[in-house]
N, CA, C and O atoms as CSV, one atom per row, in Angstrom:
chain,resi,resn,atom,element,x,y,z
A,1,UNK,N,N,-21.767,-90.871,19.919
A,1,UNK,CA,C,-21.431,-89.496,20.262
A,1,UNK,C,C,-20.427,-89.524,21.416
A,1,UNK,O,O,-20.602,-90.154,22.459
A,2,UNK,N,N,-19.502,-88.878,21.164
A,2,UNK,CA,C,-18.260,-88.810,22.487
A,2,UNK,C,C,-19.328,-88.142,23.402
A,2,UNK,O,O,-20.470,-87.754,23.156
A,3,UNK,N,N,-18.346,-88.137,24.891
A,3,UNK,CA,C,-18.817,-87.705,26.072
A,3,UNK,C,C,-18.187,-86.594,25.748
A,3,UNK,O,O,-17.063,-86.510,25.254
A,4,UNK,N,N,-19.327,-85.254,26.184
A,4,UNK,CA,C,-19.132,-83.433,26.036
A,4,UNK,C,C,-17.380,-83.544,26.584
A,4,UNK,O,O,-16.741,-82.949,25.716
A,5,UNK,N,N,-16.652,-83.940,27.400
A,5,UNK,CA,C,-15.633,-83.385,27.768
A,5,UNK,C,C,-14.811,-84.180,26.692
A,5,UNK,O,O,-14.336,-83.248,26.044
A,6,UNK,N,N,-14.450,-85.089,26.231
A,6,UNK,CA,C,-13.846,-85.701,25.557
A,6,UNK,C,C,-14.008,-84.707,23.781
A,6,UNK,O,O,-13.016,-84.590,23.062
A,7,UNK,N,N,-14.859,-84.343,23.530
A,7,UNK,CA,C,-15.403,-83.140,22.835
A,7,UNK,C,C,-14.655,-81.850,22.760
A,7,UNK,O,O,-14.121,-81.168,21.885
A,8,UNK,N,N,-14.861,-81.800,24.175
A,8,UNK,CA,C,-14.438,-80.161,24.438
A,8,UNK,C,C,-12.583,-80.531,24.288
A,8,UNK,O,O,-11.887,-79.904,23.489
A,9,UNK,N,N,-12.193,-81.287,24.913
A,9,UNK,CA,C,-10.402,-81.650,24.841
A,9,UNK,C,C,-10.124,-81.367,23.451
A,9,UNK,O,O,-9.231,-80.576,23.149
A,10,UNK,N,N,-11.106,-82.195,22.238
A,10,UNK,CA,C,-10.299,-82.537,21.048
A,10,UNK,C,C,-10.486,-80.909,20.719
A,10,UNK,O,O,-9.644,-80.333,20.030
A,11,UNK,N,N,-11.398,-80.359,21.143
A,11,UNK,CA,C,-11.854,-78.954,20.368
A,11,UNK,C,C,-10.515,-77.914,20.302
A,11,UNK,O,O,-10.087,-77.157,19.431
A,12,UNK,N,N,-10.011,-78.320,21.874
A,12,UNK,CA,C,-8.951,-77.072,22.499
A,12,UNK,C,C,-7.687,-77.616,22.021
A,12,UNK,O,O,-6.783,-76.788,21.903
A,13,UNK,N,N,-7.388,-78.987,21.682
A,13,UNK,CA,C,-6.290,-79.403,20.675
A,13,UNK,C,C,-6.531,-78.898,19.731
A,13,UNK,O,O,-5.426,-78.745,19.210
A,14,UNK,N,N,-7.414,-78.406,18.943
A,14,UNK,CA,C,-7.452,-78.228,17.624
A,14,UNK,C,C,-6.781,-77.417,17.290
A,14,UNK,O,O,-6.013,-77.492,16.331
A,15,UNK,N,N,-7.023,-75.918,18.445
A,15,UNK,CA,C,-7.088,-74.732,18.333
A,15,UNK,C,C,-5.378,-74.449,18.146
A,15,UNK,O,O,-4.780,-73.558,17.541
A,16,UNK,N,N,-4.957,-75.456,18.834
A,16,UNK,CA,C,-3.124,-75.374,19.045
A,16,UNK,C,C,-2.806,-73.867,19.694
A,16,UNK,O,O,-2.173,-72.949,19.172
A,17,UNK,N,N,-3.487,-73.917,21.077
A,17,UNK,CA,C,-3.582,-72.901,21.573
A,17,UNK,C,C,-1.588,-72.478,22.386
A,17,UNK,O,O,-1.368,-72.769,23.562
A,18,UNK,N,N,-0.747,-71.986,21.722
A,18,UNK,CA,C,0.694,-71.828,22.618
A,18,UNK,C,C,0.653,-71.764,24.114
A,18,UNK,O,O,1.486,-72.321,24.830
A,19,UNK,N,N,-0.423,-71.010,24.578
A,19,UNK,CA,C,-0.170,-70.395,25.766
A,19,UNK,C,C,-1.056,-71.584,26.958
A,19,UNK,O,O,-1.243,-71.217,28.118
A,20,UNK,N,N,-1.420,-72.654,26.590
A,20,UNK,CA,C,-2.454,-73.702,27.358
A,20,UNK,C,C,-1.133,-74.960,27.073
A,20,UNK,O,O,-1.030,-75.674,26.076
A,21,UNK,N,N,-0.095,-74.932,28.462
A,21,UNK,CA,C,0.630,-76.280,29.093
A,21,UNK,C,C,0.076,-77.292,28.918
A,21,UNK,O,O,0.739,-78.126,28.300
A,22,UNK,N,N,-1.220,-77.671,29.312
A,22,UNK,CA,C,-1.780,-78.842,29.480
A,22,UNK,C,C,-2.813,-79.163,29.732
A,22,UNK,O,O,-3.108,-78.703,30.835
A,23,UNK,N,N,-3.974,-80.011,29.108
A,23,UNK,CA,C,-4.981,-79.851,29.414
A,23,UNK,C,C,-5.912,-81.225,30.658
A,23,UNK,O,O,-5.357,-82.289,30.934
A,24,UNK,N,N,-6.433,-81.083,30.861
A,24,UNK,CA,C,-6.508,-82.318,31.865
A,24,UNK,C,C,-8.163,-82.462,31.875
A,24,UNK,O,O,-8.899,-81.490,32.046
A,25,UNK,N,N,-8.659,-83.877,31.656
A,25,UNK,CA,C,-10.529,-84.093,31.560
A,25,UNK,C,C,-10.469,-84.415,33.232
A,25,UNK,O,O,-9.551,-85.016,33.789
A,26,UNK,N,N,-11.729,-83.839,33.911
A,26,UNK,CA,C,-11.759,-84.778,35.218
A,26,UNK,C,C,-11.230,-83.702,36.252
A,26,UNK,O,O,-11.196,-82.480,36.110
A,27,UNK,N,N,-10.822,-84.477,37.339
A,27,UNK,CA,C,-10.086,-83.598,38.464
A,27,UNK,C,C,-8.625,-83.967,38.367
A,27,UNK,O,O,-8.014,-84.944,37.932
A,28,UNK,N,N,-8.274,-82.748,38.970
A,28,UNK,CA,C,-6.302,-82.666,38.312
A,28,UNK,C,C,-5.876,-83.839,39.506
A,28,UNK,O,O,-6.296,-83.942,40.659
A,29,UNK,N,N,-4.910,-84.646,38.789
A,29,UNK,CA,C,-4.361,-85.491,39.606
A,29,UNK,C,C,-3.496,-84.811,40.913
A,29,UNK,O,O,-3.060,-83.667,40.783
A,30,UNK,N,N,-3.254,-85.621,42.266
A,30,UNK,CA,C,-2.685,-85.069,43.190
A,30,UNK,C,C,-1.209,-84.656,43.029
A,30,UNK,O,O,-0.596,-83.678,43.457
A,31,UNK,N,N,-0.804,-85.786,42.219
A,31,UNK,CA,C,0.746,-84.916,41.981
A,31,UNK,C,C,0.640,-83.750,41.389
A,31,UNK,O,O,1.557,-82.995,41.713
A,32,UNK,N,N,-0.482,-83.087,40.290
A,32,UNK,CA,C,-0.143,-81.703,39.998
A,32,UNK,C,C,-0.881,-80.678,40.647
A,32,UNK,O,O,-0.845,-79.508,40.264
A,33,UNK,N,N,-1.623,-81.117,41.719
A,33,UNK,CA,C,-2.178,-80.240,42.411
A,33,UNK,C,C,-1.066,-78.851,43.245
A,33,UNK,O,O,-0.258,-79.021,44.159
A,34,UNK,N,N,-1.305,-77.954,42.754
A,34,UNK,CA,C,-0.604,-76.596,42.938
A,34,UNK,C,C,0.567,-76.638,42.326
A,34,UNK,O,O,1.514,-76.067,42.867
A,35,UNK,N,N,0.765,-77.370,40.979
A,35,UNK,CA,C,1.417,-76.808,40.056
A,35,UNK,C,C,1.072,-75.404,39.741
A,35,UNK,O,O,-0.103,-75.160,39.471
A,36,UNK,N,N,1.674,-74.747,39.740
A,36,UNK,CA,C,2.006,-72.744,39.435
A,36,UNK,C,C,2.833,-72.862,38.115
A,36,UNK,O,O,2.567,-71.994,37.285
A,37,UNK,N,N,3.671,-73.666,37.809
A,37,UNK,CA,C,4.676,-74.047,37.339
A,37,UNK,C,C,4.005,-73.825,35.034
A,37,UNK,O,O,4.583,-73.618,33.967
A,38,UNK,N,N,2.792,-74.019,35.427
A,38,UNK,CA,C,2.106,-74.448,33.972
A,38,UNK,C,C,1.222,-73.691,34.090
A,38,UNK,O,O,0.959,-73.165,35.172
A,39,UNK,N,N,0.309,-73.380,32.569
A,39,UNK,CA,C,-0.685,-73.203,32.466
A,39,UNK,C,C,-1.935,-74.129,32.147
A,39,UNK,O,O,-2.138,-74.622,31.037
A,40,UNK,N,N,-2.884,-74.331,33.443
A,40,UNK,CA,C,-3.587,-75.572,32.868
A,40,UNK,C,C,-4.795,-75.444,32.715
A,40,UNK,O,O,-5.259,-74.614,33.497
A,41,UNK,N,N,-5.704,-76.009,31.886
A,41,UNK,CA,C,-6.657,-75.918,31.310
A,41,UNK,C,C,-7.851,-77.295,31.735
A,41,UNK,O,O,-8.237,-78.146,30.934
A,42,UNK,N,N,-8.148,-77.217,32.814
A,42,UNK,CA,C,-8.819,-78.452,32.984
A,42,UNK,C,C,-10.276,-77.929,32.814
A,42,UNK,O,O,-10.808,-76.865,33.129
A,43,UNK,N,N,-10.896,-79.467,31.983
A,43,UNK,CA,C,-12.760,-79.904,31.720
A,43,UNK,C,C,-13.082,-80.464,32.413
A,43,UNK,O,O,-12.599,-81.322,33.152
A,44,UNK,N,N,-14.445,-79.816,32.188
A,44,UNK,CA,C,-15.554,-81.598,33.000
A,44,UNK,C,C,-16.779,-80.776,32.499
A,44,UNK,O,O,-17.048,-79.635,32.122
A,45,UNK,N,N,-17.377,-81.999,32.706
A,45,UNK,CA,C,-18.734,-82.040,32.637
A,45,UNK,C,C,-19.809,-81.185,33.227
A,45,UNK,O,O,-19.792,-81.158,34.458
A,46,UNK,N,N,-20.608,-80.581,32.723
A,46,UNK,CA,C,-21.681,-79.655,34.161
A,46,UNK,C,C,-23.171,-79.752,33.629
A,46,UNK,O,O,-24.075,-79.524,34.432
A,47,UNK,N,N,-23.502,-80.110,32.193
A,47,UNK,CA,C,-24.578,-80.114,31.436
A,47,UNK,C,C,-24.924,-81.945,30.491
A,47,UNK,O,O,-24.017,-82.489,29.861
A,48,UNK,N,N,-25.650,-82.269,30.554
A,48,UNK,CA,C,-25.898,-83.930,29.862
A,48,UNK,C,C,-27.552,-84.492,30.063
A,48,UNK,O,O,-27.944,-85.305,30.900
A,49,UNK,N,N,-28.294,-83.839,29.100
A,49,UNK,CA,C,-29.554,-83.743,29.326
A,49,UNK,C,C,-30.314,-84.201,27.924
A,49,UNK,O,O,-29.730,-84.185,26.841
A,50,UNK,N,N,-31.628,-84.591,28.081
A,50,UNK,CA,C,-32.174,-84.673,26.413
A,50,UNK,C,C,-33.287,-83.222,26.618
A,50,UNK,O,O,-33.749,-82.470,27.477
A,51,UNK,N,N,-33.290,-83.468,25.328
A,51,UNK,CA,C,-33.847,-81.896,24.898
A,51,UNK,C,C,-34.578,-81.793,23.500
A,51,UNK,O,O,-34.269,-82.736,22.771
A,52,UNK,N,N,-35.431,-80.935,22.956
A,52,UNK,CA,C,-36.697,-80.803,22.371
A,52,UNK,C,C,-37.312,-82.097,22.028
A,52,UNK,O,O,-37.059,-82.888,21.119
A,53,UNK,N,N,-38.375,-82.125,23.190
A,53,UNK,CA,C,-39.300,-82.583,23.162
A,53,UNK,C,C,-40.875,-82.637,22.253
A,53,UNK,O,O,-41.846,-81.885,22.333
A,54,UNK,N,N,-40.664,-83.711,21.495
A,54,UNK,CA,C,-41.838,-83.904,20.667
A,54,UNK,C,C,-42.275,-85.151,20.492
A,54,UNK,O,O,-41.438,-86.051,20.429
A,55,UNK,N,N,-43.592,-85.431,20.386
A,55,UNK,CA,C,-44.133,-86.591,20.185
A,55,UNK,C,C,-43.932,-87.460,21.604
A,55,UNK,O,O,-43.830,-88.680,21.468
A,56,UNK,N,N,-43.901,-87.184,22.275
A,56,UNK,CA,C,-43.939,-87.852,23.579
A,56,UNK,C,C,-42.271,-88.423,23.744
A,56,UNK,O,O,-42.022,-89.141,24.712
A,57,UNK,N,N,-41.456,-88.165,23.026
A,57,UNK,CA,C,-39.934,-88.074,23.342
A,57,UNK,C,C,-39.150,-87.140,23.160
A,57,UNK,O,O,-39.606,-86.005,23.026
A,58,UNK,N,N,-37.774,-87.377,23.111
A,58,UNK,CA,C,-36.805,-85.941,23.266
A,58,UNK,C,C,-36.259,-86.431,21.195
A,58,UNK,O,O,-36.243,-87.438,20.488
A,59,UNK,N,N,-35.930,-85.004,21.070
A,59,UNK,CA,C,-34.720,-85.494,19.741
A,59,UNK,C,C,-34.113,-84.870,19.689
A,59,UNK,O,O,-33.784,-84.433,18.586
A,60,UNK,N,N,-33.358,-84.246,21.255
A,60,UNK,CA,C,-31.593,-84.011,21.129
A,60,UNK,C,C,-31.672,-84.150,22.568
A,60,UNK,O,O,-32.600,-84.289,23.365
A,61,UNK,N,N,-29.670,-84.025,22.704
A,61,UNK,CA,C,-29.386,-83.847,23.901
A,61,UNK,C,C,-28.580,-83.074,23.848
A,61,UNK,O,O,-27.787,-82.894,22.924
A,62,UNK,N,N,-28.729,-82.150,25.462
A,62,UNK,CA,C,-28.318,-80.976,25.331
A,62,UNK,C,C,-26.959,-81.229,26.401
A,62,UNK,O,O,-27.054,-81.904,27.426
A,63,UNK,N,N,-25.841,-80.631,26.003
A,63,UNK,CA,C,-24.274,-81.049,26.582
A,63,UNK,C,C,-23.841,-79.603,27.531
A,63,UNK,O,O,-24.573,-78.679,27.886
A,64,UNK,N,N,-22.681,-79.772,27.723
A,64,UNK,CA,C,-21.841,-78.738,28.431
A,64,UNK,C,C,-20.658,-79.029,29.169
A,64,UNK,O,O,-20.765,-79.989,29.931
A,65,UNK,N,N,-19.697,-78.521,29.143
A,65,UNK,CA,C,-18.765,-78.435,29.782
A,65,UNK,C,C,-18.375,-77.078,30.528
A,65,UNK,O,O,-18.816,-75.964,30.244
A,66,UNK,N,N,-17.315,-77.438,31.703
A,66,UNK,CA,C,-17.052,-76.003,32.014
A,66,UNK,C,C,-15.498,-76.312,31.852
A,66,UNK,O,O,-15.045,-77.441,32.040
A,67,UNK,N,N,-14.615,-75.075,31.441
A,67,UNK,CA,C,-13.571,-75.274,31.098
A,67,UNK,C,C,-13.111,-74.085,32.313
A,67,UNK,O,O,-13.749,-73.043,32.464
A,68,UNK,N,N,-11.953,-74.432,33.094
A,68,UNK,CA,C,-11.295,-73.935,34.204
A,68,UNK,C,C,-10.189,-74.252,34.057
A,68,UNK,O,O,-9.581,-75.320,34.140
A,69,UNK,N,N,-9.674,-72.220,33.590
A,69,UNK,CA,C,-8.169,-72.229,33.653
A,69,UNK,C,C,-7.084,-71.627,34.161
A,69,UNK,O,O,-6.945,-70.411,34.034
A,70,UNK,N,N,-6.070,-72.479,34.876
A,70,UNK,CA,C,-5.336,-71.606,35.629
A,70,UNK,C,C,-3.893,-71.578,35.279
A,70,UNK,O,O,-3.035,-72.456,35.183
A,71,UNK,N,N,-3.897,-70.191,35.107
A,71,UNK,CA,C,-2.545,-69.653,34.212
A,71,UNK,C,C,-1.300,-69.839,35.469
A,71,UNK,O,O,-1.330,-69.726,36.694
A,72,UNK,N,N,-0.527,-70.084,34.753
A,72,UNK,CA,C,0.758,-70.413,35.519
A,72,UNK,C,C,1.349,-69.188,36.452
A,72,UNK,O,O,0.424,-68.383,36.565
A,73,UNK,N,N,2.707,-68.634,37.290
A,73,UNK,CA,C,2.487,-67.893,37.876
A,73,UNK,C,C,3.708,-67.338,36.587
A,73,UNK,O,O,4.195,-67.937,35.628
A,74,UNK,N,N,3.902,-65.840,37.147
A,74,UNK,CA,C,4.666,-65.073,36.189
A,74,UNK,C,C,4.353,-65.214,34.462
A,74,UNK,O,O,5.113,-65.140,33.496
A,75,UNK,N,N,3.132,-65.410,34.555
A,75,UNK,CA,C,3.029,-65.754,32.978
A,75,UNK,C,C,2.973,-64.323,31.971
A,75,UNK,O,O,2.985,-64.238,30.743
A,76,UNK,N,N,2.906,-63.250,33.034
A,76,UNK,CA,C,3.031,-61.984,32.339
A,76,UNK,C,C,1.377,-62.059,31.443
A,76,UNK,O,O,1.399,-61.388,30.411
A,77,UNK,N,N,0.083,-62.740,31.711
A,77,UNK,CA,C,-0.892,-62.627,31.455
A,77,UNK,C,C,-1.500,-61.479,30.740
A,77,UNK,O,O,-1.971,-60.507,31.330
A,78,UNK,N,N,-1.477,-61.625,29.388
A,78,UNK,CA,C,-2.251,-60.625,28.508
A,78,UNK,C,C,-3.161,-61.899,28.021
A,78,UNK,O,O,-2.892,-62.652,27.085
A,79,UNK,N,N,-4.776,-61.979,29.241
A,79,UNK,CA,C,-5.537,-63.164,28.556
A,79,UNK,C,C,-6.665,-62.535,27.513
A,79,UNK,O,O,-7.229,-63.326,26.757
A,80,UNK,N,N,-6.957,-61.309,27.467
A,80,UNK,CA,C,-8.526,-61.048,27.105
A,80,UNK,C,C,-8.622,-62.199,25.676
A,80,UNK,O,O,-9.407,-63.142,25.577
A,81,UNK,N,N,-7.139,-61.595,24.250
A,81,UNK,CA,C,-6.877,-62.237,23.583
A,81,UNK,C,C,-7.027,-63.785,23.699
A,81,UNK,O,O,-7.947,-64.454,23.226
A,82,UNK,N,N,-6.267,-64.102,24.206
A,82,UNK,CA,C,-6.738,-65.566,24.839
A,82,UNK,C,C,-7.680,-66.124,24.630
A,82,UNK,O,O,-7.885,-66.870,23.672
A,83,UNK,N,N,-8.646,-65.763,25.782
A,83,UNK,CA,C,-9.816,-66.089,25.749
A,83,UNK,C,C,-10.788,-65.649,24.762
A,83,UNK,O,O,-11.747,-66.284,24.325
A,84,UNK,N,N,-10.474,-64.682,24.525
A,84,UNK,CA,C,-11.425,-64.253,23.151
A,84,UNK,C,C,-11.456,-65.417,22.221
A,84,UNK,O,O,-12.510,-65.918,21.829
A,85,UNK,N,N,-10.215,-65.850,21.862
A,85,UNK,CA,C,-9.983,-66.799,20.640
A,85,UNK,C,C,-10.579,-68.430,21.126
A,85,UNK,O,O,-11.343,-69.160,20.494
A,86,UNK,N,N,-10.023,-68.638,22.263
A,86,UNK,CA,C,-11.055,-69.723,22.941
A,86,UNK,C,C,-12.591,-69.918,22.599
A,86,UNK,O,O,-13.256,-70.775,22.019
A,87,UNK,N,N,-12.854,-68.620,23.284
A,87,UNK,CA,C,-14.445,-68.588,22.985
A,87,UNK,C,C,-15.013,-68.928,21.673
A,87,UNK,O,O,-15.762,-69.867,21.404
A,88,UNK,N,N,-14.444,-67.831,20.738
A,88,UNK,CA,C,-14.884,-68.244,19.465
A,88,UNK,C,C,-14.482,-69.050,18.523
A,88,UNK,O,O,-14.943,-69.025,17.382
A,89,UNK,N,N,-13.259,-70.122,19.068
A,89,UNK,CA,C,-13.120,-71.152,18.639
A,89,UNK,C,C,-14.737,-72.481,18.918
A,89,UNK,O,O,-15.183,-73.142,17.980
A,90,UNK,N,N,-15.261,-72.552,20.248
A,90,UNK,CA,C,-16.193,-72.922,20.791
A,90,UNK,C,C,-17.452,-72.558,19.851
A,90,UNK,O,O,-18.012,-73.450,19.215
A,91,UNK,N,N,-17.941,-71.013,19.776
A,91,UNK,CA,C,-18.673,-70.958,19.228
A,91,UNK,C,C,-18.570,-71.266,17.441
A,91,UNK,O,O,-19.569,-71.768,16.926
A,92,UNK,N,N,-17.584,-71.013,16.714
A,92,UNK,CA,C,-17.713,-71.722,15.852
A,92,UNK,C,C,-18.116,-73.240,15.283
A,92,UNK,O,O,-18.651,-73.598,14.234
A,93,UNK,N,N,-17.614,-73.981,16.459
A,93,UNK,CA,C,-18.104,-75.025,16.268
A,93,UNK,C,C,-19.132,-75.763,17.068
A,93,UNK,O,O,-19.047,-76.875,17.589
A,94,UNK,N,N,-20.504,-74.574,17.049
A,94,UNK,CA,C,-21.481,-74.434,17.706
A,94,UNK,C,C,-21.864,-75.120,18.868
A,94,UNK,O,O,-22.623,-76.086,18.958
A,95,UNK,N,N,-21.179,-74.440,19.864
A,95,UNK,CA,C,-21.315,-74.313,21.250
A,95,UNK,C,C,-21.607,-72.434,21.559
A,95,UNK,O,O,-21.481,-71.371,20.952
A,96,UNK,N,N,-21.915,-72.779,22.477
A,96,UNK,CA,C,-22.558,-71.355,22.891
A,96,UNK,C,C,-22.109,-70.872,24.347
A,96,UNK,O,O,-22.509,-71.512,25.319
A,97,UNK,N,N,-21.229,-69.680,24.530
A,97,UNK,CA,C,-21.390,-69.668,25.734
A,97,UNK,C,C,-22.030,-69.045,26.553
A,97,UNK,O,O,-22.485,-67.905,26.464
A,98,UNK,N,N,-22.117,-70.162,27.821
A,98,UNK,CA,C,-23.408,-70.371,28.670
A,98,UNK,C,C,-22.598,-68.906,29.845
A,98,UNK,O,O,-23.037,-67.780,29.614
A,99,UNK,N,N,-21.786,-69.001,30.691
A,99,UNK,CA,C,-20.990,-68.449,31.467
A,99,UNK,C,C,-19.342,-67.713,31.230
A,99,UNK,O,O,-18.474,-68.507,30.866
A,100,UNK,N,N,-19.042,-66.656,31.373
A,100,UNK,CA,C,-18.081,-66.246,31.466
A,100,UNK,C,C,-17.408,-65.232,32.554
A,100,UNK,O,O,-17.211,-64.017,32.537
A,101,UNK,N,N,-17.065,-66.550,33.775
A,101,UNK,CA,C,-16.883,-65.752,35.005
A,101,UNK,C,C,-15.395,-64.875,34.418
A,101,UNK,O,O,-14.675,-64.965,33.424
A,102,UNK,N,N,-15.436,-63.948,35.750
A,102,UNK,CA,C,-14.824,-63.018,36.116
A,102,UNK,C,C,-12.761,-63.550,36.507
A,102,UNK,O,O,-12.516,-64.508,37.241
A,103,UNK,N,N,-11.839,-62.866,35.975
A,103,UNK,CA,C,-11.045,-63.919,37.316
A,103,UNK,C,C,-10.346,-63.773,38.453
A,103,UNK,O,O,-9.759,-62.736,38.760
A,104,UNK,N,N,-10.374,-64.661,39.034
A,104,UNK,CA,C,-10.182,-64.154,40.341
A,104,UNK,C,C,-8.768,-64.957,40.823
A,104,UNK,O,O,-8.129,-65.522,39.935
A,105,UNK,N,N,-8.343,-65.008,42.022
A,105,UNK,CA,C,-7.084,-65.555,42.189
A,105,UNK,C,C,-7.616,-67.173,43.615
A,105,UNK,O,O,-8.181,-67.036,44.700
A,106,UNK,N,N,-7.242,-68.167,43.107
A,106,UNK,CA,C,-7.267,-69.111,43.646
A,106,UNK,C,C,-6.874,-69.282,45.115
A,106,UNK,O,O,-5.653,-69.284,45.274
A,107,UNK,N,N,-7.389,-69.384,45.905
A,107,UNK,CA,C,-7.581,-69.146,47.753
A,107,UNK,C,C,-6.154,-70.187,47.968
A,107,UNK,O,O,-5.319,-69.625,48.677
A,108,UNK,N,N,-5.868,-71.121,47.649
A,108,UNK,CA,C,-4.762,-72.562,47.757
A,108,UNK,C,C,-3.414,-71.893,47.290
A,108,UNK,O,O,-2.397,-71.727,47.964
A,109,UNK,N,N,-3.726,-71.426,45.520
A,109,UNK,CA,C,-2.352,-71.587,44.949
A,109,UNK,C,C,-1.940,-70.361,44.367
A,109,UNK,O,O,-1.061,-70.268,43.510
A,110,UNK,N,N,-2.692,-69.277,44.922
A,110,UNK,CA,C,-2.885,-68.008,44.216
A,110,UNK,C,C,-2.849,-67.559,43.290
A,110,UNK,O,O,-2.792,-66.360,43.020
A,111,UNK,N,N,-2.894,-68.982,42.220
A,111,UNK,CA,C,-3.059,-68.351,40.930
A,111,UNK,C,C,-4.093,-67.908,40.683
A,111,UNK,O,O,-5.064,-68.056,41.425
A,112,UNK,N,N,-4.132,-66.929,39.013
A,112,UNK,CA,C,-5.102,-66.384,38.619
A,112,UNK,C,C,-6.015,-67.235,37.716
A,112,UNK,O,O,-5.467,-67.627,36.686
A,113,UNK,N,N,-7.281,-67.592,37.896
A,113,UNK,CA,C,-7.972,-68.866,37.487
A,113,UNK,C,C,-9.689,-67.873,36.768
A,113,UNK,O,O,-10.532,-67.102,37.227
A,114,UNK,N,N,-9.475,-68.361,35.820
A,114,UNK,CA,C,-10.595,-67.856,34.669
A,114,UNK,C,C,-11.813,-69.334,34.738
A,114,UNK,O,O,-11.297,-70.422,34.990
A,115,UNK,N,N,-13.227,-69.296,34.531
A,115,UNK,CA,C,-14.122,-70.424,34.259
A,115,UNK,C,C,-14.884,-70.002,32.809
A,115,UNK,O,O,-15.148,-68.841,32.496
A,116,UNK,N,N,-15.106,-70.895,32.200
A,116,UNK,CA,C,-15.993,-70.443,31.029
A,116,UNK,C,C,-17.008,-71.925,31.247
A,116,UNK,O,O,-16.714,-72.886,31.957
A,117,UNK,N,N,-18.120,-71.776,30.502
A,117,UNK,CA,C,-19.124,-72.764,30.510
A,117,UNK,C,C,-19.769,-72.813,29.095
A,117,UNK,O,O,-20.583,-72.014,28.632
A,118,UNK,N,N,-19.237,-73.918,28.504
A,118,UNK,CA,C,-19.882,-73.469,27.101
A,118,UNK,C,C,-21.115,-74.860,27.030
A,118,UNK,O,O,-20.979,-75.829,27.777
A,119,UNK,N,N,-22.240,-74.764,26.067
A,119,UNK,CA,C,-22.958,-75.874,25.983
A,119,UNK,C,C,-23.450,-76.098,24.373
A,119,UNK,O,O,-23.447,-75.132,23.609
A,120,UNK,N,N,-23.755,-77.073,24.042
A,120,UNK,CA,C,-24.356,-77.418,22.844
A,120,UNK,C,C,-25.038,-78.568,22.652
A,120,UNK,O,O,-24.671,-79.674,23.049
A,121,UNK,N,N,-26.235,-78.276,21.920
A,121,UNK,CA,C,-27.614,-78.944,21.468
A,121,UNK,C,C,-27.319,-79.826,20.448
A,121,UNK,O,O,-27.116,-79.367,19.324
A,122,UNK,N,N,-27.262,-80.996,20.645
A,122,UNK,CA,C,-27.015,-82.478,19.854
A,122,UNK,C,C,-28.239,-82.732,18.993
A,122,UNK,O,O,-29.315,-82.717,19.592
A,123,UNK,N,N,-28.252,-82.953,17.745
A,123,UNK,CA,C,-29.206,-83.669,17.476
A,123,UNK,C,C,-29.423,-84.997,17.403
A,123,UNK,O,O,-28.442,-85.514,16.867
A,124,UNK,N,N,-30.341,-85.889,17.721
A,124,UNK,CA,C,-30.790,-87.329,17.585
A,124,UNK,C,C,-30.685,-87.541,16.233
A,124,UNK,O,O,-30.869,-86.618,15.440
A,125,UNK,N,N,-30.302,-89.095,15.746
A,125,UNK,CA,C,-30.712,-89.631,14.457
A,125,UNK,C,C,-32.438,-90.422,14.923
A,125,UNK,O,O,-32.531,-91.288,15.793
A,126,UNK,N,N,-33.436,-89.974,14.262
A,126,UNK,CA,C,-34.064,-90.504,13.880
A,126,UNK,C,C,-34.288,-92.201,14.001
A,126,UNK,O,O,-33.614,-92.886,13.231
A,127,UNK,N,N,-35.159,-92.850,14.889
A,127,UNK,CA,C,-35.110,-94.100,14.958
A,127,UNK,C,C,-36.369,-94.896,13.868
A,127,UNK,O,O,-37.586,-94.722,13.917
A,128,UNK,N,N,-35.915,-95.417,13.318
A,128,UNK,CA,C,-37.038,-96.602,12.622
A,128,UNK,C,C,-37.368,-97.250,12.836
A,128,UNK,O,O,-38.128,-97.839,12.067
């Protein structure tokens, strides 16, 4: 099973989203730190747990990512669309979302920066 963020990346490639510059797993490297310049879409990890418990073990594990994105400056931002299609790109391919903050403008780079938190329940194969 890939690691949830490696997951969540291929998911948001899929989508061939136009308006997402670049996406980045992890923390944004220092050279693009306060890039304004792009719209970026960085993952990570926030959820990595086992889950329903039976028989004195687990048979899934339960994942999550949080996806944090910050739209470039002058992007002329019409996101609801956006994100709408995000989301239910996610939930189609059953993830659920957990969080859908508010957005607010970044204290550093003043961009306008959206968080979503989506998670999903893995099932175990069966051991013999």
């Amino acid at each position: 099973m890939d690691l949830p963020t490696n997951q969540a990346e291929d998911l948001i490639k899929s989508g061939k989203f136009d308006w997402i510059d670049q996406i980045i797993v992890g923390p944004i490297p220092r050279e693009m730190a306060g890039n304004t310049d792009q719209t970026i879409c960085r993952i990570s990890e926030w959820l990595n747990e086992p889950t329903g418990y039976a028989n004195a073990t687990f048979k899934g594990w339960t994942i999550g990512v949080e996806v944090q994105i910050f739209y470039k400056f002058d992007s002329g931002i019409a996101t609801l669309n956006n994100e709408i299609a995000l989301a239910k790109l996610f939930v189609k391919n059953h993830w659920t979302v957990e969080q859908s903050n508010d957005h607010i403008q970044d204290p550093d780079t003043h961009q306008v920066t959206k968080v979503f938190y989506f998670a999903k329940n893995e099932l175990l194969k069966e051991e013999r």
